[in-house]
C-alpha positions, 0 to 999 in steps of 0.5 A, a space after each residue: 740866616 745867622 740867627 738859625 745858624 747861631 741857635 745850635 750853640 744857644 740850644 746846647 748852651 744851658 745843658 753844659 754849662 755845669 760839670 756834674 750835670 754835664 757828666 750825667 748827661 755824658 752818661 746818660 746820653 751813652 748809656 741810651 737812657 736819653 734815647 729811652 727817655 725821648 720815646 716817652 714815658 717809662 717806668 723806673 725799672 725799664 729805664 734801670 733795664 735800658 740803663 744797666 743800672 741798678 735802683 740807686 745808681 737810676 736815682 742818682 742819675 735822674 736827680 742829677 738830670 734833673 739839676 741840670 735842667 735835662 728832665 723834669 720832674 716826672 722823669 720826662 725831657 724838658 722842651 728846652 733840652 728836646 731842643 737842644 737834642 735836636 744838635 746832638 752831634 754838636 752836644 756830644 762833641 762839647 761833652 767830649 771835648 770838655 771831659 778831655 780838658 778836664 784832667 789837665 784843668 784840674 792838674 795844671 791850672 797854675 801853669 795854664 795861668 802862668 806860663 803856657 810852654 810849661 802847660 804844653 809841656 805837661 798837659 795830656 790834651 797835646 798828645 791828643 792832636 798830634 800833626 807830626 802823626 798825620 804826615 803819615 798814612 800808615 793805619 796807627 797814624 790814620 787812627 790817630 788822626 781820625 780821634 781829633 778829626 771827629 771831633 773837629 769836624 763836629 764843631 765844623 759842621 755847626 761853624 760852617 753855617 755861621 761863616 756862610 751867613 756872614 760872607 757872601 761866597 757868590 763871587 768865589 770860583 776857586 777857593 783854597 782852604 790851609 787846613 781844611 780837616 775833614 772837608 766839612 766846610 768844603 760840603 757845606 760851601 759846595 751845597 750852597 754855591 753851584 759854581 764854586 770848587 774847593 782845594 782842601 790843603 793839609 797833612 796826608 792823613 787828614 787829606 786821606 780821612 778827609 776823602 772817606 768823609 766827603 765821599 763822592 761829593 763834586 767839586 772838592 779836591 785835597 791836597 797833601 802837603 805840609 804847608 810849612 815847607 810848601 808854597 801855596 798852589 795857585 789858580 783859587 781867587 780866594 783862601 779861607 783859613 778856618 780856626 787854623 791860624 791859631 795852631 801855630 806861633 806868630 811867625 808861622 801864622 804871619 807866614 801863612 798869610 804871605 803864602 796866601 798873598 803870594 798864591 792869590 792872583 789881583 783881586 783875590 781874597 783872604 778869610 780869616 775865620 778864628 776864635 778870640 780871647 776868651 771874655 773875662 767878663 762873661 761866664 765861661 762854663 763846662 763846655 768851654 773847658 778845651 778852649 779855656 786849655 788853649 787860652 793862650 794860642 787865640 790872638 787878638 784880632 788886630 794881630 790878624 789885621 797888622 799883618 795883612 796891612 803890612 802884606 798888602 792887603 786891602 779893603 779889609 773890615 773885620 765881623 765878631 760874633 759869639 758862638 760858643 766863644 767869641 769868633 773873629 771873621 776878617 776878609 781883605 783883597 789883594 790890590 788889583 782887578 780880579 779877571 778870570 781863573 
């Protein structure tokens, strides 16, 4: 099961590893060349036609396409990239993301190096996930959220199998996700499980997005609140923070974690599922571009671990794993019996 939940990431992996030919598939998977491609053969002038582009600009489209693996050399897809196809949405969220990172990469290296308060202060990507917008309900803010949201779901929808193939939710009635976003995760929990419910925690816009993406769905409750000013509701035995920890400064992220324990009744559990350091031993390519942006905010597990250790937390034991970059899930239990909710 985890094997078949990392393989979107590994599909993909090749296709984006390298800029010019990760922006030519950016492009081509845009512009429906893709989409024609993967029909079939063609001929030069029905892909210039379904394209809109003339000869020339076809030709350096294809050589690029073909540099990066996507097709061979008779213009056809390669059975790699059919593969990979078949996780588009996780394809085009990379691309994406990646050619939002870009700009600040090239712009602001030195203090993305250096100094992160200079790189946040000057990096366009910030503007991007604006949280204070989310407070709000009103149309700008809902559009705004929603640019970030698409994407973040995007990468949730292919996470989420990864963390349910590593922890066992049988157990969990009631679970409480901080920060859940769009309630992807939450779909994804309540399909496997038959007995367990969901309380998805966040800003009024993202709870109000995250309705529309959820639909008619059972079993998944959201919850406006700024968490930041608001303790926890109780009534869950377990609380999942899911690549949200790392938002925030240590002293907000460590108050979370108390806000948890404080909710969770003897017995209950804490998850955290977030991404680590990236390697400085192994090739980080186009598609990591974002996470190579937000560098500084990913914390070393054992940070995770020290403060759950001085909040109480027990039988604590922690899983790493690569996705796309390196992930962290740690889990750990209030001291008590756990009775009925």
């Amino acid at each position: 099961m985890l094997t078949e939940a990392l393989a979107p990431f590994r599909a993909i992996a090749p296709f984006i590893a390298h800029y010019p030919g990760a922006h030519a598939l950016a492009e081509a998977l845009r512009c429906g060349l893709v989409d024609r491609l993967a029909q079939g053969p063609a001929t030069a002038d029905e892909l210039g036609h379904v394209a809109d582009l003339p000869a020339a600009g076809l030709r350096l489209l294809l050589a690029l396409l073909r540099g990066a693996g996507v097709t061979q050399p008779d213009a056809q897809l390669t059975p790699g990239f059919r593969a990979a196809l078949r996780h588009r949405p996780l394809l085009e969220a990379k691309l994406e993301a990646a050619a939002l990172a870009l700009p600040d990469f090239h712009a602001h290296l030195s203090p993305l190096l250096r100094d992160r308060e200079s790189f946040m202060e000057r990096a366009a990507i910030f503007g991007l996930y604006r949280y204070d917008l989310a407070l709000r309900e009103d149309a700008a803010a809902l559009a705004a959220t929603e640019r970030w949201m698409r994407l973040t779901t995007a990468l949730t929808r292919h996470e989420a199998p990864v963390l349910l193939a590593l922890h066992d939710f049988s157990r969990c009635r009631r679970l409480l996700e901080p920060g859940g976003n769009s309630g992807e995760l939450a779909l994804q929990l309540t399909a496997a499980h038959a007995g367990i419910r969901v309380t998805v925690a966040d800003l009024p816009a993202v709870c109000a997005l995250g309705r529309r993406h959820v639909g008619a769905a059972p079993r998944i409750d959201f919850l406006p609140t700024d968490l930041r000013h608001q303790p926890m509701p109780g009534g869950h035995d377990a609380v999942l923070f899911k690549s949200m920890l790392h938002d925030w400064p240590d002293d907000a992220a460590r108050r979370f974690l108390e806000l948890a324990r404080a909710a969770l009744p003897p017995g209950g559990e804490v998850l955290v599922f977030e991404r680590m350091p990236l390697p400085s031993d192994a090739p980080l390519g186009y598609g990591q571009m974002q996470d190579m942006l937000f560098h500084g905010f990913y914390r070393d597990p054992a940070s995770y671990l020290a403060w759950l250790r001085e909040l109480g937390f027990v039988d604590l034991h922690r899983q790493e794993l690569m996705l796309d970059v390196p992930f962290v899930l740690i889990a750990g239990r209030r001291p008590g019996t756990r009775g009925p909710l």
